[in-house]
C-alpha positions as CSV (number, residue, x, y, z in Angstrom):
1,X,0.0,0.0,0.0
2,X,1.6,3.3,-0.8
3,X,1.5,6.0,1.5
4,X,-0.4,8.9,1.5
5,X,1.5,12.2,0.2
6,X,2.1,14.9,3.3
7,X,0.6,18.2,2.9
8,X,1.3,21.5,5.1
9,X,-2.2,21.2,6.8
10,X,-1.0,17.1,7.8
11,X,-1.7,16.7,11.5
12,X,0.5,15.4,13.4
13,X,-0.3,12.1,14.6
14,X,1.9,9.4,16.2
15,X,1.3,5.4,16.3
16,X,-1.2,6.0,13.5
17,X,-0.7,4.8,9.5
18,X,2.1,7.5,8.9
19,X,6.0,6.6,9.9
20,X,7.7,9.3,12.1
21,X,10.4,9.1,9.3
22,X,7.7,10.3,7.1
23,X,7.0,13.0,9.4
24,X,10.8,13.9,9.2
25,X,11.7,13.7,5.9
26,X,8.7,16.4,4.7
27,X,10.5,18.5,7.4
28,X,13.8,18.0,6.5
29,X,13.1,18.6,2.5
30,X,11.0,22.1,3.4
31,X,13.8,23.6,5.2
32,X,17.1,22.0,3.9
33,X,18.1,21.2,7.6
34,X,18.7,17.3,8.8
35,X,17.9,17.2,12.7
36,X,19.7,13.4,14.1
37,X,16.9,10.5,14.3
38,X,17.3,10.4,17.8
39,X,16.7,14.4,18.5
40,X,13.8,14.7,16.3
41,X,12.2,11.6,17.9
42,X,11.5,13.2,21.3
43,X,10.5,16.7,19.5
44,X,8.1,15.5,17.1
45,X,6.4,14.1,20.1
46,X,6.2,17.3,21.5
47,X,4.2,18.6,18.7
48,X,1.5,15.8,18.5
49,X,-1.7,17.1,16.8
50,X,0.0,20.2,15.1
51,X,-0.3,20.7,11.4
52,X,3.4,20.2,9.3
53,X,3.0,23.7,8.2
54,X,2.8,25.1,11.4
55,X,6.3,23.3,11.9
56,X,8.5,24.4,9.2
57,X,9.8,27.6,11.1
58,X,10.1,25.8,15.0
59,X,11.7,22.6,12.7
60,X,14.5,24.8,11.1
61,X,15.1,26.6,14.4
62,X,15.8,22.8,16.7
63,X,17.4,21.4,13.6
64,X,20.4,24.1,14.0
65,X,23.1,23.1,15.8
66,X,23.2,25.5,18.9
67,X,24.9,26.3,22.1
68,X,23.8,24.6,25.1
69,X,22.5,28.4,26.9
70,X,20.1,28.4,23.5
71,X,19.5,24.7,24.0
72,X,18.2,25.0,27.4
73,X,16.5,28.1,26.8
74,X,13.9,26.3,24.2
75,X,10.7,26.0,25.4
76,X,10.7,22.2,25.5
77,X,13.1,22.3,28.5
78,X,11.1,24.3,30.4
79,X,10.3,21.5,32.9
80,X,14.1,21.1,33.7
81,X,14.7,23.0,37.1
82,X,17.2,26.3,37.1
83,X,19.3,24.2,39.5
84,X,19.9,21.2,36.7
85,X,20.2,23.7,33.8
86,X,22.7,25.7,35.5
87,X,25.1,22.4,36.5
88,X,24.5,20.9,32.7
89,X,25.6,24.5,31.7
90,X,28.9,24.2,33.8
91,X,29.3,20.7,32.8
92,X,29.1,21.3,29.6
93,X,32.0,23.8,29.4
94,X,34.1,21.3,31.6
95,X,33.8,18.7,28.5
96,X,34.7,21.1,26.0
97,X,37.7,22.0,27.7
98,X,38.3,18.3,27.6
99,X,38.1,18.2,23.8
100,X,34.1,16.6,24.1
101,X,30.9,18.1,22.8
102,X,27.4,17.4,22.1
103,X,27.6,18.2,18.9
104,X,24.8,20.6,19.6
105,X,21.4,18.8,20.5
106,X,19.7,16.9,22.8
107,X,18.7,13.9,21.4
108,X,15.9,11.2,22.9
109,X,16.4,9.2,26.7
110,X,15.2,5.8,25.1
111,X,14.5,3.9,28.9
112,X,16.8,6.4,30.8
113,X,14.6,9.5,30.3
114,X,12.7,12.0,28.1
115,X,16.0,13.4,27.0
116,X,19.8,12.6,27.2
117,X,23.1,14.7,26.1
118,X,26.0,12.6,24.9
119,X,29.7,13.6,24.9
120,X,31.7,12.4,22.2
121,X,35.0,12.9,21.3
122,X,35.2,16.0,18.9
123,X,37.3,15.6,15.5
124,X,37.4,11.7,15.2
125,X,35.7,9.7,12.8
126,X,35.1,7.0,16.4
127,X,32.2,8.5,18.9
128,X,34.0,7.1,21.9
129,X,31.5,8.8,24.6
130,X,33.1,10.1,27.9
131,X,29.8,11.2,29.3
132,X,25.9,11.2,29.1
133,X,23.9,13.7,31.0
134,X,20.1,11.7,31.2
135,X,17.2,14.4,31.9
136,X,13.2,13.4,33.0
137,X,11.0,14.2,35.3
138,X,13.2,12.6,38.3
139,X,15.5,15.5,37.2
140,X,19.4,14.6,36.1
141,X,21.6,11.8,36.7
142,X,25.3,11.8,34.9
143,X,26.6,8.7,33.8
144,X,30.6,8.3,33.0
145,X,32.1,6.2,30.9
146,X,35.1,4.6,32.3
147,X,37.1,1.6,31.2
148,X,40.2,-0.1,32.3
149,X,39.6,0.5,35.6
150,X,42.5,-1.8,37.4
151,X,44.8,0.7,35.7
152,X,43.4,3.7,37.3
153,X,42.9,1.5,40.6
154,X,45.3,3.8,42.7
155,X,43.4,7.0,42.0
156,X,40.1,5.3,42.4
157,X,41.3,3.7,46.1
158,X,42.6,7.6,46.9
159,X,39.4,9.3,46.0
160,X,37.0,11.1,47.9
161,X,34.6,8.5,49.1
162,X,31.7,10.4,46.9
163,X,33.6,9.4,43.8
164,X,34.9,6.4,45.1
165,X,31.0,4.9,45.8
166,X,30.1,4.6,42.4
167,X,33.1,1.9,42.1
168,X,32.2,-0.1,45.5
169,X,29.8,-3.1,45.4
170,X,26.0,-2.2,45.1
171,X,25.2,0.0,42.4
172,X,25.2,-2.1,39.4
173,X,26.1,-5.2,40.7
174,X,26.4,-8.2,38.3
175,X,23.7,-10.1,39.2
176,X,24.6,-13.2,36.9
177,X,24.9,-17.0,39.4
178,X,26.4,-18.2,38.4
179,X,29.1,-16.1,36.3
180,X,29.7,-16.8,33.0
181,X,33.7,-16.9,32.6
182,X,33.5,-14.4,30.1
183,X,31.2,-11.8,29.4
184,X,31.1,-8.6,27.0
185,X,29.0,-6.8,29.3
186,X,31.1,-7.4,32.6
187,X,33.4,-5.0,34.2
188,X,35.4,-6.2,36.6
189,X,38.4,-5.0,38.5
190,X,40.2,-5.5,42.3
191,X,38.8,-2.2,44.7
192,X,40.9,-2.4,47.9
193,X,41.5,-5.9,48.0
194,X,38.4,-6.8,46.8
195,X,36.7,-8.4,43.1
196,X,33.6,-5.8,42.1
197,X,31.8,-7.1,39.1
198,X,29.3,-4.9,37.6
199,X,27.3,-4.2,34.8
200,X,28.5,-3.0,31.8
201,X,25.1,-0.8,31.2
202,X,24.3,0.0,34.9
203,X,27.8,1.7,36.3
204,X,29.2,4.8,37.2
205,X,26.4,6.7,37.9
206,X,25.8,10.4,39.9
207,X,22.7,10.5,40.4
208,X,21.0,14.1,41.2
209,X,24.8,15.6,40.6
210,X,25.3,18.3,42.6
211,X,27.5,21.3,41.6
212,X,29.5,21.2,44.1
213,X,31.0,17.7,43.3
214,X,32.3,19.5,39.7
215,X,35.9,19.4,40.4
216,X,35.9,15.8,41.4
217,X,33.6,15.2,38.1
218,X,36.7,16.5,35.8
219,X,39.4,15.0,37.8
220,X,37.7,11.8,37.1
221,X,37.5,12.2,34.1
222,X,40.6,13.6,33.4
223,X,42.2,10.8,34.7
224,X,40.4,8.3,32.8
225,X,40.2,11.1,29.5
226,X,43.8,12.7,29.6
227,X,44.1,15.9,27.8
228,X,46.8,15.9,25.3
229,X,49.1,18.2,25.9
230,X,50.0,20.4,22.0
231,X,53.8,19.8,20.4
């Protein structure tokens, strides 16, 4: 069955006969702009019952890549508190000056949240993501992304013990009996002494960061994300 042409006065509506990339291609061919799959996700949402002309304008204005001040000033983010936007803000100039952007959106939480920012690495053709920033209604939680930890071990065991939680047994346990002897999605590592096993997709969590942890934030990640010095 072939589908039905768009118009400017086609309402928005979801879960119905008409793909979202549907929606998103009219969009993107009326105002030359791409917006990534997983930002216009969450904003198409947003406009549910709208007509596509009525879009055009708001479309071309998310779909340009911004700074996160004009990010966070949109409408759409109204329901994050002045507290959150003011530590993503800061956090957000900490990871430049690491060399790690967002590459100017906020894309779609998926199961974390309504929304999520990602750090990549900026000027390689591999996204290795440092950091992710997940935003909904319980507020923010920051998530960093940390391997090889046995070679950081020292400055793990040294840390304050607010940085040093998020690598002690509990939060994101492996909950595999019995263990597998190998498994992709495992990270293990000696703490003190001690085996932790955890969770690939369940570690290193802040939960509710605060701004006043925002030094330790960077030195962690500084340690684990060194910034090379220029020759």
């Amino acid at each position: 069955m072939a589908k039905k042409p768009l118009s400017s006065d086609s309402a928005i509506v979801l879960g119905k006969s008409t793909p979202i990339s549907q929606y998103h291609a009219f969009l993107r061919e009326a105002t030359g702009l791409d917006m990534p799959g997983c930002e216009f996700l969450p904003w198409i949402r947003s406009q549910e019952g709208r007509k596509l002309g009525e879009l055009i304008e708001p479309y071309a204005d998310a779909a340009e890549r911004k700074s996160m001040d004009r990010l966070l000033a949109e409408p759409r983010f109204n329901f994050i508190s002045p507290e959150n936007k003011a530590f993503i803000l800061a956090f957000d100039e900490e990871m430049r000056a690491l060399g790690y952007d967002c590459g100017g959106g906020i894309g779609d939480g998926g199961c974390w949240g309504s929304h999520m920012i990602i750090y990549s690495k900026v000027g390689v053709k591999s996204k290795s993501v440092a950091a992710r920033i997940y935003i909904g209604d319980y507020g923010i939680n920051l998530r960093l992304f940390l391997n090889g930890i046995d070679k950081h071990i020292a400055y793990i065991e040294s840390a304050t013990p607010y940085i040093k939680r998020a690598f002690e047994h509990g939060d994101g346990e492996c909950k595999c009996q019995p263990k597998p002897e190998t498994c992709k999605f495992r990270k293990s590592y000696t703490l003190d002494g001690e085996r932790v096993d955890k969770c690939n997709g369940e570690v290193f969590y802040y939960r509710a960061p605060k701004m006043e942890h925002m030094p330790e934030y960077v030195a962690l990640l500084r340690e684990f994300y060194p910034v090379k010095k220029a020759k």
